[in-house]
MIDOSE-1310 file (N, C-alpha, C; in nm, 2 decimals, decimal comma, always signed):
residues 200
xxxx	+3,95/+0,98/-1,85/+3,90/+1,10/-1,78/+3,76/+1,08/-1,72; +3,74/+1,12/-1,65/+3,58/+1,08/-1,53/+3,50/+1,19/-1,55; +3,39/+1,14/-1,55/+3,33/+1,23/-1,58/+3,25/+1,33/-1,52; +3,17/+1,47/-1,48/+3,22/+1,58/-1,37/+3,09/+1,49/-1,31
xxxx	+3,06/+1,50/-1,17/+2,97/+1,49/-1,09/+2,79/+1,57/-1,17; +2,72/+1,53/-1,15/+2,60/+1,56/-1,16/+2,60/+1,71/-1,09; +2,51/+1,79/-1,12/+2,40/+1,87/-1,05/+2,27/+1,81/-1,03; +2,25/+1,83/-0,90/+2,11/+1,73/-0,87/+2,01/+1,82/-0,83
xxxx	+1,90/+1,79/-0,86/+1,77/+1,87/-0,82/+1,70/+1,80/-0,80; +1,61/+1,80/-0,63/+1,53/+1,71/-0,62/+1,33/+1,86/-0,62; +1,30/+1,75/-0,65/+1,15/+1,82/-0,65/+1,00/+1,78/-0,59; +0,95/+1,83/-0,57/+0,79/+1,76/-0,51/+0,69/+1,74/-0,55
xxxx	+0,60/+1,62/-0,54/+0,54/+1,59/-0,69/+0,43/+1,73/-0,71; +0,43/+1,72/-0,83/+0,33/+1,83/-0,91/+0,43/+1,96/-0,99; +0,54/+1,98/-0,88/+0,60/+2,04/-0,97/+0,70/+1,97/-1,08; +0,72/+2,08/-1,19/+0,78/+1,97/-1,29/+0,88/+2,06/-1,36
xxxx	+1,00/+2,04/-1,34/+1,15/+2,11/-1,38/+1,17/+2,09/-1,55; +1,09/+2,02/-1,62/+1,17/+1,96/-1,71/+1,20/+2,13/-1,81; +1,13/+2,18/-1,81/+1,15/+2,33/-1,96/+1,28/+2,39/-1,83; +1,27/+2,39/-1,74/+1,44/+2,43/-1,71/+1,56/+2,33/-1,71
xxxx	+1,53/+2,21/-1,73/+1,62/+2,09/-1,72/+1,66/+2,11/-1,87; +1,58/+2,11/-1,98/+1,63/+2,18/-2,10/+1,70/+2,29/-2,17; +1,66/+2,38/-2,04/+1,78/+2,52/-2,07/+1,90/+2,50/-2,01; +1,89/+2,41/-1,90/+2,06/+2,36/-1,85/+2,12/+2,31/-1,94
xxxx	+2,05/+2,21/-1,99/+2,16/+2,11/-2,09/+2,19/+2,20/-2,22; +2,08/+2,26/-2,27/+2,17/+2,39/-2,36/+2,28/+2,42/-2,31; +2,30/+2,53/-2,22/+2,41/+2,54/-2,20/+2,48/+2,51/-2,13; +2,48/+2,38/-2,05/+2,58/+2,30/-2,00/+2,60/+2,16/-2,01
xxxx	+2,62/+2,14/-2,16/+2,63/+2,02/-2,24/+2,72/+1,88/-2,15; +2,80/+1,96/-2,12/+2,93/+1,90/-2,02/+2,90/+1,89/-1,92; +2,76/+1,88/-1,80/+2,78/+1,93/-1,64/+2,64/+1,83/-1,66; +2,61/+1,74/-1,64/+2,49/+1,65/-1,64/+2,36/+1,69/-1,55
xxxx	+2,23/+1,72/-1,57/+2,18/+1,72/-1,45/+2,10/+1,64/-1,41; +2,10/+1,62/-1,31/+2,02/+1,46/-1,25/+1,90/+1,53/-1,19; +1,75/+1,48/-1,20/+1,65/+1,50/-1,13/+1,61/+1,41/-1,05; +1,56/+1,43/-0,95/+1,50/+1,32/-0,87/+1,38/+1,37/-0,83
xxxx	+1,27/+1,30/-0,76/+1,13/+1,31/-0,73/+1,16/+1,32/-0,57; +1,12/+1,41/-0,50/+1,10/+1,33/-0,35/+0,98/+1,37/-0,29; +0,95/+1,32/-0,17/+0,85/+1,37/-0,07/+0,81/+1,52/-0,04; +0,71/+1,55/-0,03/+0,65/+1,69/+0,00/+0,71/+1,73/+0,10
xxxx	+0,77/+1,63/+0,23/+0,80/+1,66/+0,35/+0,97/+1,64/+0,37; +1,02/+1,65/+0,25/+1,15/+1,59/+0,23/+1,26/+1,71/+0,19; +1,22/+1,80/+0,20/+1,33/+1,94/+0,11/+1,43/+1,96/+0,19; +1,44/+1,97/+0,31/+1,51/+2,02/+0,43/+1,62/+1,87/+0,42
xxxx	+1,55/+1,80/+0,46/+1,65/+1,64/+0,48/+1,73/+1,61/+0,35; +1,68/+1,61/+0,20/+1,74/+1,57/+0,12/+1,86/+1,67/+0,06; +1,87/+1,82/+0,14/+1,93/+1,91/+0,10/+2,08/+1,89/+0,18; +1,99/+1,84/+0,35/+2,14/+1,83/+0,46/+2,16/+1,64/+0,45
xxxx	+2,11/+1,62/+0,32/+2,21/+1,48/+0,34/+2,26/+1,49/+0,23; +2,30/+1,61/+0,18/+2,39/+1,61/+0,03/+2,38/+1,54/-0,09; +2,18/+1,48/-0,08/+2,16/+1,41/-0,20/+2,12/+1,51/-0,30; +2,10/+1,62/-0,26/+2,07/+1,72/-0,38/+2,09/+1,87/-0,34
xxxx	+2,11/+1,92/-0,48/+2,21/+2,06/-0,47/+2,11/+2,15/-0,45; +1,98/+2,15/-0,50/+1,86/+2,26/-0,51/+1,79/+2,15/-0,51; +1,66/+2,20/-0,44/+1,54/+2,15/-0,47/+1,42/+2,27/-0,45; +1,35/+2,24/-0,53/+1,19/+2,27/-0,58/+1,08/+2,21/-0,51
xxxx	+1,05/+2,35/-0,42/+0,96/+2,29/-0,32/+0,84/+2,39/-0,31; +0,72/+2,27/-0,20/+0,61/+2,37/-0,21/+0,62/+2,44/-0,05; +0,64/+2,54/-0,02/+0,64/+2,62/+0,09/+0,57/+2,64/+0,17; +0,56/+2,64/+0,33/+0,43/+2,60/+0,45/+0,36/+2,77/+0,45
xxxx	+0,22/+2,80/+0,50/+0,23/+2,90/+0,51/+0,30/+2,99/+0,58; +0,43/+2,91/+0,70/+0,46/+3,02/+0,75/+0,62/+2,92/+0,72; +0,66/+3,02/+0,62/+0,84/+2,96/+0,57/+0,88/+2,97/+0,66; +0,89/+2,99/+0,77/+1,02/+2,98/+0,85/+0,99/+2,86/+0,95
xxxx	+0,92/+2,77/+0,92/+0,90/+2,62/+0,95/+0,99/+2,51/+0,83; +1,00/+2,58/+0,75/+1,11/+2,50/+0,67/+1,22/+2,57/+0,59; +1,21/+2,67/+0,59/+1,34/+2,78/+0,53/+1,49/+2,79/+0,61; +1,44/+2,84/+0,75/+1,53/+2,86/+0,84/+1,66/+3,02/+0,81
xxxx	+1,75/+2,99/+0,89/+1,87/+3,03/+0,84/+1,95/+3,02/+0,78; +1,98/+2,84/+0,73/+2,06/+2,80/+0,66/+2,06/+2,76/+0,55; +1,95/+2,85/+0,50/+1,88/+2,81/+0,31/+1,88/+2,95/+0,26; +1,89/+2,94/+0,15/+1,86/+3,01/-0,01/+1,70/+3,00/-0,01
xxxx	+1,61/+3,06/-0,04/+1,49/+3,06/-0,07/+1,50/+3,16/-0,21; +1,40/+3,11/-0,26/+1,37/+3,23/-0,38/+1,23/+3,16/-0,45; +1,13/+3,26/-0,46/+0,98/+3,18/-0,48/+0,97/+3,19/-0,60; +0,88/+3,12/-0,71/+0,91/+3,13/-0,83/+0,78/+3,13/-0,89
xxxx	+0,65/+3,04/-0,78/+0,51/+3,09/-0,89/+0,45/+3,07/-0,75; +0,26/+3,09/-0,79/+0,19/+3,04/-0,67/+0,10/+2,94/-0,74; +0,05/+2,86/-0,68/-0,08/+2,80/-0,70/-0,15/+2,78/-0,64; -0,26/+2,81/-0,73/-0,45/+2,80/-0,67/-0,46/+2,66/-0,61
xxxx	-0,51/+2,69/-0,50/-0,64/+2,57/-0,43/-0,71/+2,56/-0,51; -0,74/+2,40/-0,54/-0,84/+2,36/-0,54/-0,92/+2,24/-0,51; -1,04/+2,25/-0,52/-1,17/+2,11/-0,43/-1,14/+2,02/-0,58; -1,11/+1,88/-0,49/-1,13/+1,78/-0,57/-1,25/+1,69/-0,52
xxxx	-1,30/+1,69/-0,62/-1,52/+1,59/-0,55/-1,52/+1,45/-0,65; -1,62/+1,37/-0,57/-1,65/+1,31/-0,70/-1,71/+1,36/-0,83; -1,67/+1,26/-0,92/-1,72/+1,37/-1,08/-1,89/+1,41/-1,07; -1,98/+1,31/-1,00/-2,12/+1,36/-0,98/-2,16/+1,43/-0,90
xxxx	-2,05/+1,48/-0,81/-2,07/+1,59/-0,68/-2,15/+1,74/-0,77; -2,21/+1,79/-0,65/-2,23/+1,95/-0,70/-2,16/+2,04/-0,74; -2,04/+1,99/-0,68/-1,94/+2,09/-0,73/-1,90/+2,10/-0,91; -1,92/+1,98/-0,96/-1,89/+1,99/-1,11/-1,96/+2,04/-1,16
xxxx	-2,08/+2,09/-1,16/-2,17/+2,18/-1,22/-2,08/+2,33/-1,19; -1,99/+2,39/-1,13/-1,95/+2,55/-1,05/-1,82/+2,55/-1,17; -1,81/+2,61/-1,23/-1,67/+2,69/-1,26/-1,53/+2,71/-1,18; -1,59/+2,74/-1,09/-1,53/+2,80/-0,92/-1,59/+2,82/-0,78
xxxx	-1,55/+2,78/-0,66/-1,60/+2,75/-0,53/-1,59/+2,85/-0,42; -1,64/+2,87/-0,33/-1,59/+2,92/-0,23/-1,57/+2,88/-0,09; -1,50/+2,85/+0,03/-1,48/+2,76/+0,14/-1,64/+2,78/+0,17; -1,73/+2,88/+0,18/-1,89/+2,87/+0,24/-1,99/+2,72/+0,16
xxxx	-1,93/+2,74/-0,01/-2,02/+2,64/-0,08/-1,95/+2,51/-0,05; -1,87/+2,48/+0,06/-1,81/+2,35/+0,09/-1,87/+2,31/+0,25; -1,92/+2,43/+0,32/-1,97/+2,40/+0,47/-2,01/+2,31/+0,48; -2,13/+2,20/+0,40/-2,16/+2,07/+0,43/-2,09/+1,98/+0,42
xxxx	-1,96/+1,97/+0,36/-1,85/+1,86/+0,33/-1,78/+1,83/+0,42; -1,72/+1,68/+0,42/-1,66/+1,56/+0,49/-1,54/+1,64/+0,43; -1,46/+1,66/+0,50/-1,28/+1,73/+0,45/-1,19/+1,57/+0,46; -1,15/+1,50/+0,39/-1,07/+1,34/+0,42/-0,90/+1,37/+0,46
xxxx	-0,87/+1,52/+0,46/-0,74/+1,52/+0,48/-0,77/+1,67/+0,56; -0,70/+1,70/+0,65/-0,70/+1,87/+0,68/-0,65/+1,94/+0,54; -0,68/+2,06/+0,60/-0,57/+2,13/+0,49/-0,51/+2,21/+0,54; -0,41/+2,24/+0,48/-0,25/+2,33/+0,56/-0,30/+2,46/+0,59
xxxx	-0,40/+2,49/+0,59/-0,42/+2,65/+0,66/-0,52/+2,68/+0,79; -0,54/+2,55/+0,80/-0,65/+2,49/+0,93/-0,81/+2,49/+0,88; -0,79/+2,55/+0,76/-0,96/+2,60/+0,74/-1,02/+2,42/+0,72; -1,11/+2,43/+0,78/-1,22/+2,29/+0,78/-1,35/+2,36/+0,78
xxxx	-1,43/+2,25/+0,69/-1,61/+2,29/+0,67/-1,66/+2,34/+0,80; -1,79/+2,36/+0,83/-1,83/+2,42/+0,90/-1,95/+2,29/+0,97; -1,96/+2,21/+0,87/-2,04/+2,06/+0,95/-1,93/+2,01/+1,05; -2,00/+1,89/+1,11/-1,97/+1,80/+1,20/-1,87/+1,72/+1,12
xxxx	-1,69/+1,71/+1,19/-1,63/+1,64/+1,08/-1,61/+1,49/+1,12; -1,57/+1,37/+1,08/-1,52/+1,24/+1,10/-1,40/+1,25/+1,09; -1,33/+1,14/+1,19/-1,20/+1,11/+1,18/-1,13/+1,01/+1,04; -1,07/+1,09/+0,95/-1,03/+1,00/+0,88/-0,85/+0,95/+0,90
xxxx	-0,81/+0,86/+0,87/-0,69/+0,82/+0,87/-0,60/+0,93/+0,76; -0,52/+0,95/+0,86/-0,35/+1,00/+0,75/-0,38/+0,94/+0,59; -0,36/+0,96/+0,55/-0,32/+0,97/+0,39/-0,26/+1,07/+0,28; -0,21/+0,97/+0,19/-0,12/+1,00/+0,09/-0,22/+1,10/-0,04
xxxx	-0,16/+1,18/-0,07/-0,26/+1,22/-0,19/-0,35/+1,16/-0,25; -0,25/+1,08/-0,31/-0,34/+0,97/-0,41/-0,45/+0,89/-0,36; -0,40/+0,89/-0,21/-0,51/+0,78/-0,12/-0,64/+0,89/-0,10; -0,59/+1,01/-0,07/-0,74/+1,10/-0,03/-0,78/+1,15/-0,13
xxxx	-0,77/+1,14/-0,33/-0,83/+1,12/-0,43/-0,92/+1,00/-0,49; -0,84/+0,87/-0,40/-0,96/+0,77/-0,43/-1,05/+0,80/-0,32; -1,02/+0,78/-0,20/-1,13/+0,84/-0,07/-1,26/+0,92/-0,17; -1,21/+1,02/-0,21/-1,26/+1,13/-0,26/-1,37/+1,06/-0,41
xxxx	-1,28/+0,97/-0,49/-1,40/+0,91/-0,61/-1,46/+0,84/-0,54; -1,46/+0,80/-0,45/-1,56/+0,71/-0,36/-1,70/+0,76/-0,31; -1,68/+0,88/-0,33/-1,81/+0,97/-0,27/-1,82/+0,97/-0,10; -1,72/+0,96/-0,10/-1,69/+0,99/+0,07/-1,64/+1,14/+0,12
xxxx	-1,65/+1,23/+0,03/-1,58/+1,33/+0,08/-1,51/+1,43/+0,01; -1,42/+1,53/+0,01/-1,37/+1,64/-0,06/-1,25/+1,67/+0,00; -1,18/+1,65/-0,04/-0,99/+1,69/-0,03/-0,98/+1,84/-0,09; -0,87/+1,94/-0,06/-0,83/+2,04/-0,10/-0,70/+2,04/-0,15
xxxx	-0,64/+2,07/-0,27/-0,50/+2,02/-0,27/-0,44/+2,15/-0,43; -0,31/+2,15/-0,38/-0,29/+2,24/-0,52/-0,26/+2,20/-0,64; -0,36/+2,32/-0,73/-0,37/+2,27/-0,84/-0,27/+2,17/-0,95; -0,18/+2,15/-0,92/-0,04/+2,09/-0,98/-0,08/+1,90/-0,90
xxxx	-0,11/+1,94/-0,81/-0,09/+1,78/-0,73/-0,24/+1,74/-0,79; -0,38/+1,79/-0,77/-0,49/+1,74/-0,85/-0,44/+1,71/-0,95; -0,40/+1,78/-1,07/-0,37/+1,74/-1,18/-0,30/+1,62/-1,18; -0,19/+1,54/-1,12/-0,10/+1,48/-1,08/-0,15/+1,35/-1,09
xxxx	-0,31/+1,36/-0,98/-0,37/+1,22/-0,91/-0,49/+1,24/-1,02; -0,53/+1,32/-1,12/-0,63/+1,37/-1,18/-0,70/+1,17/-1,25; -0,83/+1,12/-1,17/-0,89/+1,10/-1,24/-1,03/+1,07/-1,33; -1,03/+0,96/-1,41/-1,19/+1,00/-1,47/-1,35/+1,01/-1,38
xxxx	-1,30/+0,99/-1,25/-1,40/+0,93/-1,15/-1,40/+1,11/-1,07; -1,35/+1,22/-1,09/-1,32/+1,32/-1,00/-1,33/+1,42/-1,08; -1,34/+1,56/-1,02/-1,33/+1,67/-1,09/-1,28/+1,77/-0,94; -1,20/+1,84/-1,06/-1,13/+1,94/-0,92/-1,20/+2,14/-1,04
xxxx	-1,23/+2,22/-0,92/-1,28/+2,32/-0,89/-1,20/+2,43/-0,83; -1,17/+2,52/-0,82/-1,06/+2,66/-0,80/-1,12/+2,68/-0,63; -1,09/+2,71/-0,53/-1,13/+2,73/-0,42/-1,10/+2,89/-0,44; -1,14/+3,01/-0,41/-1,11/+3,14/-0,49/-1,08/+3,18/-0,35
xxxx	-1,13/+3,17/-0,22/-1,09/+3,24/-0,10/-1,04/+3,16/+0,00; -0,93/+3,06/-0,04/-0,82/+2,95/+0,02/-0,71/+3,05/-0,01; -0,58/+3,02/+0,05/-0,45/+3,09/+0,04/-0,42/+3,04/-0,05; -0,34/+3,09/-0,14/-0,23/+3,01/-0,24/-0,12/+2,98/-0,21
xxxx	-0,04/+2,86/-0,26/+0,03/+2,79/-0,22/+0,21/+2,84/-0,30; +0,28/+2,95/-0,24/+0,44/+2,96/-0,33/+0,47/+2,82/-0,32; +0,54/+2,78/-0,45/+0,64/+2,71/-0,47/+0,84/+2,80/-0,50; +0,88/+2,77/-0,46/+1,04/+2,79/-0,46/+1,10/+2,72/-0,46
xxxx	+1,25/+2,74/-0,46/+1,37/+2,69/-0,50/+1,45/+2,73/-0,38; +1,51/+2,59/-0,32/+1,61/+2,62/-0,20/+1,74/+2,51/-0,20; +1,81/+2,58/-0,11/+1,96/+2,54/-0,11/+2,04/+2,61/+0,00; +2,13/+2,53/+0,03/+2,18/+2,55/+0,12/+2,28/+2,66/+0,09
xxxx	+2,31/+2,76/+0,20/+2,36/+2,88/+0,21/+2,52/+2,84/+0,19; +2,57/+2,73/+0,22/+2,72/+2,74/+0,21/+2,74/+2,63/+0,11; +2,65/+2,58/+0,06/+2,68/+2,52/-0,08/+2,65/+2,60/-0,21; +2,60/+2,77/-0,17/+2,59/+2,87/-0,27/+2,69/+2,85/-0,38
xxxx	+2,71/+2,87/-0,54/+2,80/+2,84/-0,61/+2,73/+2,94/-0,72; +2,82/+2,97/-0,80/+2,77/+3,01/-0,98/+2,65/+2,95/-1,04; +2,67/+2,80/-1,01/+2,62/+2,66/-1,06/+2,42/+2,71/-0,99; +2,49/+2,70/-0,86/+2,31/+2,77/-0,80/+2,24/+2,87/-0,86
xxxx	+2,36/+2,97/-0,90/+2,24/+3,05/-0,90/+2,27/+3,07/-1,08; +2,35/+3,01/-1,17/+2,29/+2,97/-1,30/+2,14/+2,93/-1,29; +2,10/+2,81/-1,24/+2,03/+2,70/-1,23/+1,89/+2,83/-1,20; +1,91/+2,92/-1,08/+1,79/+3,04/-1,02/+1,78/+3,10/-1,17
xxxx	+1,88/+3,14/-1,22/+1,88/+3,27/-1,33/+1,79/+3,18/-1,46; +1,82/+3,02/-1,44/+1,73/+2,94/-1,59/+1,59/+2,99/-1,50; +1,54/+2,94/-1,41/+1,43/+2,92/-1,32/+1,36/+3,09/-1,35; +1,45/+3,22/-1,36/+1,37/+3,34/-1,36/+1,40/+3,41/-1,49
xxxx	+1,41/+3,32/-1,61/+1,41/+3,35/-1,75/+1,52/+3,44/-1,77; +1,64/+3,45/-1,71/+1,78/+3,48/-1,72/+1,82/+3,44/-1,87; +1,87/+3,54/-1,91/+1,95/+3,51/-2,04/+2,07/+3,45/-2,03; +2,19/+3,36/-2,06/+2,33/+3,34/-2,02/+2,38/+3,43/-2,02
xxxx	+2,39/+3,54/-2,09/+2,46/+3,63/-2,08/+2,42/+3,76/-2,00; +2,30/+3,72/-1,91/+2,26/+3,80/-1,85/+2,36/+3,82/-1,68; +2,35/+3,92/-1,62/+2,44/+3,91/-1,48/+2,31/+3,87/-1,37; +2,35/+3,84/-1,22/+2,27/+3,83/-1,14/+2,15/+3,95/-1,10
């Protein structure tokens, strides 16, 4: 006898499925679930190439650049911005920041809501997170990223700071509208503290 197909869920780094990957296998001992990691820019593609059933994503400010009409959305938390500096920057003395106490900084990556310091900026090259956290221990500069992905790249060379008047970033759960199943929206009902024997 063969055994059933996986449920797959792909996710983007910083978020981290695993306390719902453990209430699946509670109750679906029999139905395996597969996680996978993908790209930040990958939720849409990995959904219409049928490598994953749901995925866990971080959402643009304006969802309907990646939601569309042919997705499930449902938002599940937000997360704070925050400045990542070198660990001797000014900033690690602050609790919490504001985009005005950043006006003199070098920005090494834009940030998704257009906001940039108010100095004169340099062109820096495209990069990967991880690449505009070393930039960043380098003392070259200050990246903005959400708090899940700092923590992610977090290290001894850096310290990250709350930006308190940056937008916050939803994360949700999407899927395709005609691959809707029980199975989906079990998987929603673990994700919004559903009991099993609770109804939709």
């Amino acid at each position: 006898m063969s055994s059933p197909a996986p449920f797959r869920v792909a996710f983007v780094p910083g978020v981290t499925p695993d306390k719902w990957a453990r209430v699946w296998r509670e109750r679906h001992p029999d139905l395996p679930l597969e996680l996978s990691p993908v790209a930040e820019d990958a939720p849409r593609a990995v959904l219409a190439s049928g490598d994953a059933d749901l995925c866990l994503a971080r959402l643009p400010a304006r969802r309907s650049d990646l939601v569309g009409d042919d997705l499930h959305c449902v938002v599940l938390y937000e997360e704070l911005p925050v400045v990542v500096a070198a660990s001797d920057h000014l900033v690690a003395a602050a609790e919490q920041v504001t985009c005005a106490d950043l006006d003199e900084e070098q920005l090494v990556r834009p940030h998704p809501s257009g906001w940039r310091p108010a100095a004169e900026q340099f062109d820096f090259p495209a990069m990967t997170d991880a690449e505009a956290v070393a930039t960043v221990a380098a003392g070259t500069g200050i990246v903005v990223l959400p708090m899940s992905v700092a923590r992610l790249h977090h290290r001894k060379d850096v310290v990250h700071r709350v930006v308190t008047d940056l937008p916050t970033t939803d994360v949700g759960l999407l899927w395709r509208r005609e691959d809707d199943s029980d199975l989906h929206q079990d998987f929603v009902g673990i994700t919004k503290g559903r009991r099993a024997s609770s109804s939709r």
